[in-house]
C-alpha positions as CSV (number, residue, x, y, z in Angstrom):
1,X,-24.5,-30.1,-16.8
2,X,-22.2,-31.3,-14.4
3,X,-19.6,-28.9,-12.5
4,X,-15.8,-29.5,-13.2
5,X,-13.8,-30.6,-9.9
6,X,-10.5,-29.9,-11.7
7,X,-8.9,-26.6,-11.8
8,X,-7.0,-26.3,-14.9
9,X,-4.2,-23.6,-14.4
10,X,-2.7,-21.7,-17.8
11,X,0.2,-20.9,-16.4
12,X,1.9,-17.8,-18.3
13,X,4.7,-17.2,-16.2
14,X,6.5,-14.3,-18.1
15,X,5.7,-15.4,-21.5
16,X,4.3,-11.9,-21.7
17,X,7.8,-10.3,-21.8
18,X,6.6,-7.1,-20.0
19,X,4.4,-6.4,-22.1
20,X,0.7,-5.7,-20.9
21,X,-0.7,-5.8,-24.3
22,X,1.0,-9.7,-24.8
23,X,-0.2,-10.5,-21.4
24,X,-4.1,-9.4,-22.3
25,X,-3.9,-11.9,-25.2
26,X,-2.3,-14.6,-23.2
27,X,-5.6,-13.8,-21.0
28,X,-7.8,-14.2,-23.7
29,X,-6.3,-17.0,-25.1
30,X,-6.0,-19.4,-21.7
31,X,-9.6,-18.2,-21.2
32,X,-10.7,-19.4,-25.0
33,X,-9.2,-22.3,-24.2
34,X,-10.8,-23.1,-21.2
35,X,-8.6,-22.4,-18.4
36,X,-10.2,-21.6,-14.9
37,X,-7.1,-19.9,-13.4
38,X,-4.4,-18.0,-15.1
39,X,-0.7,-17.8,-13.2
40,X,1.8,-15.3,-13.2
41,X,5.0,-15.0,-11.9
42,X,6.1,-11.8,-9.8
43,X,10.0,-11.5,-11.0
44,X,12.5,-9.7,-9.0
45,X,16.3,-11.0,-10.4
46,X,17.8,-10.5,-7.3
47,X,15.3,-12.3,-5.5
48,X,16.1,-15.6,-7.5
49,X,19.8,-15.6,-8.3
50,X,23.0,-13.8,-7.6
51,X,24.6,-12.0,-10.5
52,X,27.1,-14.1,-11.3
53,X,24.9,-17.7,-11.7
54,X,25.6,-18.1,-15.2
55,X,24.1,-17.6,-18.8
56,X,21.3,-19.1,-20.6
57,X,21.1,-19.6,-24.2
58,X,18.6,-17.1,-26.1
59,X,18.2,-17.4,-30.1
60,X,19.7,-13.7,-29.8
61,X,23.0,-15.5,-28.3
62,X,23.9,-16.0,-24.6
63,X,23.2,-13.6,-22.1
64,X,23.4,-13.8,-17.7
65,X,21.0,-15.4,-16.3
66,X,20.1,-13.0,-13.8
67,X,19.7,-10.2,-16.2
68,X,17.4,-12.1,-18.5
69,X,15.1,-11.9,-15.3
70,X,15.9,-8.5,-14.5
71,X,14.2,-8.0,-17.8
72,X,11.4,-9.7,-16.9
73,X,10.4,-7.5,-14.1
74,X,7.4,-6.1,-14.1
75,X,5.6,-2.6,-11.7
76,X,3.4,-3.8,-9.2
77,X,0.4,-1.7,-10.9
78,X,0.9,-4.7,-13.8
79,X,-0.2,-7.2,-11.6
80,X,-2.7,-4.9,-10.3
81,X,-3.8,-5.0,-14.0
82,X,-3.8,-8.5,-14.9
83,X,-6.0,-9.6,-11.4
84,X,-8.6,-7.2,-12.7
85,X,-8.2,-8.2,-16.4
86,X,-8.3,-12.3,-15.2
87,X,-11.3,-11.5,-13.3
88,X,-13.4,-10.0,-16.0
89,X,-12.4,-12.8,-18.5
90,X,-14.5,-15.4,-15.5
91,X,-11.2,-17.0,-13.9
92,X,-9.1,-16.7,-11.2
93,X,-5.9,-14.7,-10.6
94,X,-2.7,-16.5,-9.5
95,X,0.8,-15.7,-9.3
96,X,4.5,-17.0,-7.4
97,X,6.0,-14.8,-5.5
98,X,10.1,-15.7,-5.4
99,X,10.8,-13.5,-2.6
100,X,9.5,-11.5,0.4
101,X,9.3,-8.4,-1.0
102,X,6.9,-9.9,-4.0
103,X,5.3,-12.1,-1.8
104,X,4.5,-9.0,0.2
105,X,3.5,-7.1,-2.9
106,X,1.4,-9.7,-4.1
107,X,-0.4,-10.0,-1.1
108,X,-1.7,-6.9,-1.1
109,X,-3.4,-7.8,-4.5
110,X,-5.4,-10.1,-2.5
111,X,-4.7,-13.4,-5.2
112,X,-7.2,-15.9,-6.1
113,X,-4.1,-18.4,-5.2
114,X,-0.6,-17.5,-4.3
115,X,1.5,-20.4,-5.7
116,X,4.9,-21.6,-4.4
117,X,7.0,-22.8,-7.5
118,X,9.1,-26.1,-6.8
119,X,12.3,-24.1,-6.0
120,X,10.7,-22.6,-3.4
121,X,9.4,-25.2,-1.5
122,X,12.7,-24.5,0.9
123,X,12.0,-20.9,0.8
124,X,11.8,-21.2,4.7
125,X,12.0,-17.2,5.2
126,X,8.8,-16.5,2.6
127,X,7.0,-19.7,3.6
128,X,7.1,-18.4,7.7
129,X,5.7,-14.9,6.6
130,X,3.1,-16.8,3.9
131,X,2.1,-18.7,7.0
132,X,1.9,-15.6,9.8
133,X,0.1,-14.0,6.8
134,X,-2.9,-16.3,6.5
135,X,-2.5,-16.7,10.4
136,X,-3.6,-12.7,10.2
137,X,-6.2,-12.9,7.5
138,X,-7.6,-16.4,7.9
139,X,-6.2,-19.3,5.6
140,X,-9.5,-19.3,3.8
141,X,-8.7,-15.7,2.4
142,X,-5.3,-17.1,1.4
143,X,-5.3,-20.1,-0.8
144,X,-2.0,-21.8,-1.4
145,X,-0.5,-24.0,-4.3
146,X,2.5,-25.8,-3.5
147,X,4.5,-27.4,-6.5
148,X,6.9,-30.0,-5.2
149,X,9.5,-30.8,-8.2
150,X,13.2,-31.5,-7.5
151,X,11.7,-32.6,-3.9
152,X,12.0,-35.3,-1.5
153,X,9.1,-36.4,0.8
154,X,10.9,-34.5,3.7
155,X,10.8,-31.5,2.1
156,X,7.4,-31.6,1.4
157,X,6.4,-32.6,4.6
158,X,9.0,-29.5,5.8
159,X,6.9,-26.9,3.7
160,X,3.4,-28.3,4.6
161,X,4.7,-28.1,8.7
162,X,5.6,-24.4,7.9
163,X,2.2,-23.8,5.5
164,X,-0.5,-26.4,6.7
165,X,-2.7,-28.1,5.2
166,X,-5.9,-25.5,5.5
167,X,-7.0,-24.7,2.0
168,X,-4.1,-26.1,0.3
169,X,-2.9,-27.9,-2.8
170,X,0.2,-29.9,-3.8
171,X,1.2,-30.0,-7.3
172,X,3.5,-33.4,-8.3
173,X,5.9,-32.0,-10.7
174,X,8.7,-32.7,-12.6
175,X,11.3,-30.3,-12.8
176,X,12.8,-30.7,-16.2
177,X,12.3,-29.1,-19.9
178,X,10.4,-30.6,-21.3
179,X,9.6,-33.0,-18.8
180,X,9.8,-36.7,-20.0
181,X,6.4,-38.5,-19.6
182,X,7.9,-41.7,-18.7
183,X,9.3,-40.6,-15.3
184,X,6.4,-38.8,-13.9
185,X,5.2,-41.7,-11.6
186,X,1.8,-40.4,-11.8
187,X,0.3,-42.2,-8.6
188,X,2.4,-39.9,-6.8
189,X,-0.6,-37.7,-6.7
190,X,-2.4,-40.4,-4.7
191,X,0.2,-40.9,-2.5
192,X,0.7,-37.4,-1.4
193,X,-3.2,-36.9,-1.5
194,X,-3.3,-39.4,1.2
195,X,-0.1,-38.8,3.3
196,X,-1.2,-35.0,3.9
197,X,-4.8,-35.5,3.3
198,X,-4.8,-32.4,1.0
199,X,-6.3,-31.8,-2.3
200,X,-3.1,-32.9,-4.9
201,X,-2.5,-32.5,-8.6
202,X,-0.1,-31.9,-11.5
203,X,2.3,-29.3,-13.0
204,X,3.1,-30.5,-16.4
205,X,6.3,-29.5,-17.9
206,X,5.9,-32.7,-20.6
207,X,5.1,-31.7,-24.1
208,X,2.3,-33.6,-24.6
209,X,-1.2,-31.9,-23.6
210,X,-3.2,-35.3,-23.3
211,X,-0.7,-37.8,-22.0
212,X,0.2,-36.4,-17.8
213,X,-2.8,-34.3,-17.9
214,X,-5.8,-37.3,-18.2
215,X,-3.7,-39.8,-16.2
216,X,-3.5,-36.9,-13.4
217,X,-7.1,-37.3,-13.0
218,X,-7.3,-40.7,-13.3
219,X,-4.9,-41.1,-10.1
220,X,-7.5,-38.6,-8.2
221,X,-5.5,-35.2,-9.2
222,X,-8.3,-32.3,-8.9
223,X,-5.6,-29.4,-10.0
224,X,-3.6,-29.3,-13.5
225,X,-0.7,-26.8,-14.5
226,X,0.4,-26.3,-17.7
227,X,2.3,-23.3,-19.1
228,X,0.4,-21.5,-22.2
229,X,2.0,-19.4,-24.8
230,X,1.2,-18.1,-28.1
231,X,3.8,-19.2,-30.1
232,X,6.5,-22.2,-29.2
233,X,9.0,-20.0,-31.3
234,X,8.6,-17.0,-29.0
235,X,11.1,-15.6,-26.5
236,X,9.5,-16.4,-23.1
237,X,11.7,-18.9,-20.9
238,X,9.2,-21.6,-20.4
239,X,7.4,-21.1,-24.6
240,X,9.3,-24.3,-25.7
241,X,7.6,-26.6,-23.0
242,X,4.4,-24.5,-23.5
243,X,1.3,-25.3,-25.0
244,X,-0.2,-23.1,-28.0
245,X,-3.7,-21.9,-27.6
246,X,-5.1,-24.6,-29.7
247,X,-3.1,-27.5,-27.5
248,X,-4.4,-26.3,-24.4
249,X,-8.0,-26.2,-25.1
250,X,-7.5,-29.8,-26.5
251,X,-6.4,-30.8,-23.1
252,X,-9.1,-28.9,-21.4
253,X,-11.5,-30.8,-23.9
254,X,-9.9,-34.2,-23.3
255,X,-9.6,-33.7,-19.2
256,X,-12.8,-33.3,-18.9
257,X,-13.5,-36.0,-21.0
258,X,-11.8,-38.2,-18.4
259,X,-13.1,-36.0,-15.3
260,X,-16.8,-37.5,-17.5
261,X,-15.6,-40.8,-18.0
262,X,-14.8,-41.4,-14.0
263,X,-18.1,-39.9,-13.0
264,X,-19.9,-42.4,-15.5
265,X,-18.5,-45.4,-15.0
266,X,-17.0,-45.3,-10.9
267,X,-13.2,-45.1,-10.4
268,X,-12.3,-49.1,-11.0
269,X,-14.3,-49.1,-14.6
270,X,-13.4,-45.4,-15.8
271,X,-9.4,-46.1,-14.6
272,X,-9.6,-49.1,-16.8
273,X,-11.6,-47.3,-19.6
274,X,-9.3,-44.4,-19.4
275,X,-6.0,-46.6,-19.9
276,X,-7.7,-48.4,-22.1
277,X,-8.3,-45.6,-24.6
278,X,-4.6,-43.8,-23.8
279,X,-3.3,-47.5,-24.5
280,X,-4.6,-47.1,-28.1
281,X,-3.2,-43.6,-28.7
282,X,0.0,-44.1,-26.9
283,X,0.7,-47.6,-26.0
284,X,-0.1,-49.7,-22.9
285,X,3.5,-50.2,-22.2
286,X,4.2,-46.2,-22.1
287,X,1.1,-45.3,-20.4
288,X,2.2,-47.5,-17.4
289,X,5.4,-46.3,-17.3
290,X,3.5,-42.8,-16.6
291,X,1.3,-44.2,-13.6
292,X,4.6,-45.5,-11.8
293,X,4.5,-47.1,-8.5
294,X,3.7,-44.2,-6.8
295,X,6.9,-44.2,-4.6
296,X,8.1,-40.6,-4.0
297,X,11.7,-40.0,-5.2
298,X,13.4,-37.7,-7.5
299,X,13.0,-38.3,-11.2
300,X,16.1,-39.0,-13.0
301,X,15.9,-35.8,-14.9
302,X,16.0,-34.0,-11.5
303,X,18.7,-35.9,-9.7
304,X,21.7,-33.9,-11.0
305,X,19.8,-30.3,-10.1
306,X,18.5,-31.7,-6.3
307,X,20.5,-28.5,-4.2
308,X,21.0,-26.3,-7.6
309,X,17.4,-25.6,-8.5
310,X,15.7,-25.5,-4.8
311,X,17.2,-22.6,-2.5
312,X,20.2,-22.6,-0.8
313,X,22.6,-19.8,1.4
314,X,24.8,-17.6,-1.1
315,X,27.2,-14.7,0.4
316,X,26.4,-11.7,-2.0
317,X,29.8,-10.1,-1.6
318,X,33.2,-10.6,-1.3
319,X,34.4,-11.0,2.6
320,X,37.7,-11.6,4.9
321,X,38.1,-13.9,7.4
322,X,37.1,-12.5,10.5
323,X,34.0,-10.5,9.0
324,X,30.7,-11.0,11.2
325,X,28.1,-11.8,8.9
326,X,25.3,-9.8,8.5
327,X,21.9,-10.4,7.6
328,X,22.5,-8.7,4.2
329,X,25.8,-10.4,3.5
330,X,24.0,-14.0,2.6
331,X,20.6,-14.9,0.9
332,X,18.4,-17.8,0.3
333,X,19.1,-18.4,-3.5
334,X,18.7,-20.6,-6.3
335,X,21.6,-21.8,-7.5
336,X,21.2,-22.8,-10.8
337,X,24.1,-22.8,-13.8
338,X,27.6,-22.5,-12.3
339,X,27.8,-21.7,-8.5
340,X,28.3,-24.3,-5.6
341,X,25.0,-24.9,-3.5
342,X,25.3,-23.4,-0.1
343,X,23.7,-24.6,3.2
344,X,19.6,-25.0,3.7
345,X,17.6,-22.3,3.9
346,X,17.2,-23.4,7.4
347,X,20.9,-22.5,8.4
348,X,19.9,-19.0,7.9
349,X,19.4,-17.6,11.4
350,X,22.5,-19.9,12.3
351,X,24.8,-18.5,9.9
352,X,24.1,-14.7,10.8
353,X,26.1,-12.9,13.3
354,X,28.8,-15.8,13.0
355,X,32.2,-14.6,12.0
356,X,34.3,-16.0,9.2
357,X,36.8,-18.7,9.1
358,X,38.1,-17.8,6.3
359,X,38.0,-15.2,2.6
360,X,35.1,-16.1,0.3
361,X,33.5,-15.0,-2.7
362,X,30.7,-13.3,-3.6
363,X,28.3,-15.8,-4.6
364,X,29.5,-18.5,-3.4
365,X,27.4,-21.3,-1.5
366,X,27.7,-20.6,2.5
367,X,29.7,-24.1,4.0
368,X,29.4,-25.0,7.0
369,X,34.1,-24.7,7.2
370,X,33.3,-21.1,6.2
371,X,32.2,-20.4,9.8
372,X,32.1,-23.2,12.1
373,X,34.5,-25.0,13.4
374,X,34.7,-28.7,12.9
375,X,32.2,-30.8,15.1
376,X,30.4,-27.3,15.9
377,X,27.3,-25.6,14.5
């Protein structure tokens, strides 16, 4: 029998709501279904967003955003848990780190694959000490996944400079939920795979677990992401877009069919056989739309997020003109719900030690009128 080329990732995120019993049977169930890694996420709330980001609707009514994720997080010795309980199911353990301090945490887990969620992907500060970490321990040790939605080419290219390209893998991605098919511009994946000459794949946020996922490989993608959950009607942030156990092993089933299918017949024949067979299922028209043109831009769905979603400079308390800022008075955040987007990440050393023009707010985006004066930096 032949040996799979494409690492399917059940991604479970927090889907396990703290609980380690939930997240043993999201183990067991991404392993039934055929996943070869399973994915965490290592949750500290005020590693992600200030307090004061906004709310998110739950079926219990609205509650802050940041505190939904504060209760989310989860003891180290979890983690510790789940890497041993991934590794006697047969897969591999990964997990995003949002942060230093869970980056740092995680790495002493020793991770199958540490994987850098699309928001993060201007996480200068944690992609430096990712990169003086595999420096340390060889980049072998130290596998990375890089997910690139609500990205332009620049900043992948920034990330990759910071990372390298030693034993790592970009994930095209779409950062919207559910993710519509029609926008993905699948041949992405080729064009990356080609421009930084790295292994390149998909993070699936669609709904549909045949669609983006057989495409993927038909463009060349040798890594697929897709979040798992038990139930669709459960509590977890990402269950709605998530795939039930049954969904993903039909997925796994039908990617490998393709993975089959391209190995049989060459890459011109099996492409044409592939869209052939989608073309019946979905229609030629849609499945097109899917492929794209392979020019990296930001989806539609993304455009209005680009600066909200990926990290940005937030003062984290309330300060008077002619404060020095310290190193704890800002922090590289996401924005998200109802904040301003501050500076790039890489204003960070810039901004410190620079005194204030004027009163702002805790939580507020860092300007560059808040301390430096016009034409200056």
């Amino acid at each position: 029998m032949n040996k799979s080329n494409i690492n399917i990732i059940a991604e479970i995120g927090t889907s396990h709501e703290g609980s380690i019993e939930k997240a043993k049977e999201l183990v067991d169930a991404a392993a039934w279904a055929g996943a070869d890694t399973i994915k965490f996420q290592w949750v500290y709330a005020d590693e992600i967003l200030h307090p004061d980001t906004g709310f998110v609707k739950l079926p219990t009514g609205n509650i802050r955003l940041y505190d939904r994720f504060k209760q989310l997080e989860c003891p180290p010795s979890f983690y510790k848990e789940m890497v041993y309980y991934v590794h006697s199911k047969g897969c591999k353990f990964c997990c995003s780190p949002f942060g230093l301090r869970s980056l740092s945490e995680l790495l002493e887990l020793k991770p199958d694959y540490v994987k850098v969620a699309s928001p993060e992907l201007n996480h200068f500060p944690m992609l430096k000490a990712l990169s003086s970490y595999r420096e340390h321990v060889g980049a072998e040790n130290v596998p990375v996944i890089l997910s690139s939605g609500v990205s332009k080419l620049e900043d992948i290219k920034n990330a990759v400079d910071i990372v390298g390209t030693k034993n790592v893998s970009l994930l095209h991605c779409i950062t919207s939920y559910p993710a519509p098919e029609d926008e993905y511009n699948l041949k992405v994946i080729s064009t990356l795979a080609n421009q930084f000459g790295i292994e390149c794949g998909v993070s699936d946020h669609s709904l549909d677990p045949v669609l983006v996922p057989c495409l993927s490989v038909a463009v060349g993608g040798t890594v697929i992401e897709k979040h798992i959950t038990l139930s669709r009607e459960t509590m977890g942030l990402d269950d709605p877009v998530a795939l039930e156990p049954e969904q993903f092993a039909l997925m796994v089933h039908t990617v490998h069919q393709t993975e089959a299918t391209f190995r049989h017949y060459g890459s011109e024949l099996g492409m044409e056989r592939t869209v052939g067979q989608l073309s019946d299922q979905f229609g030629k028209e849609r499945v097109l739309s899917v492929l794209g043109d392979g020019i990296k831009r930001l989806a539609p769905a993304e455009e209005a997020n680009y600066g909200r979603t990926n990290r940005s400079l937030h003062f984290m308390r309330d300060m008077k003109e002619g404060e020095i800022i310290g190193a704890d008075d800002v922090a590289v955040l996401r924005t998200e719900k109802v904040l301003t987007p501050g500076l790039t990440p890489d204003w960070l050393d810039k901004v410190v030690g620079k005194k204030l023009l004027r009163d702002v707010t805790s939580g507020s985006g860092v300007q560059k009128m808040d301390c430096f004066a016009s034409g200056s930096q």
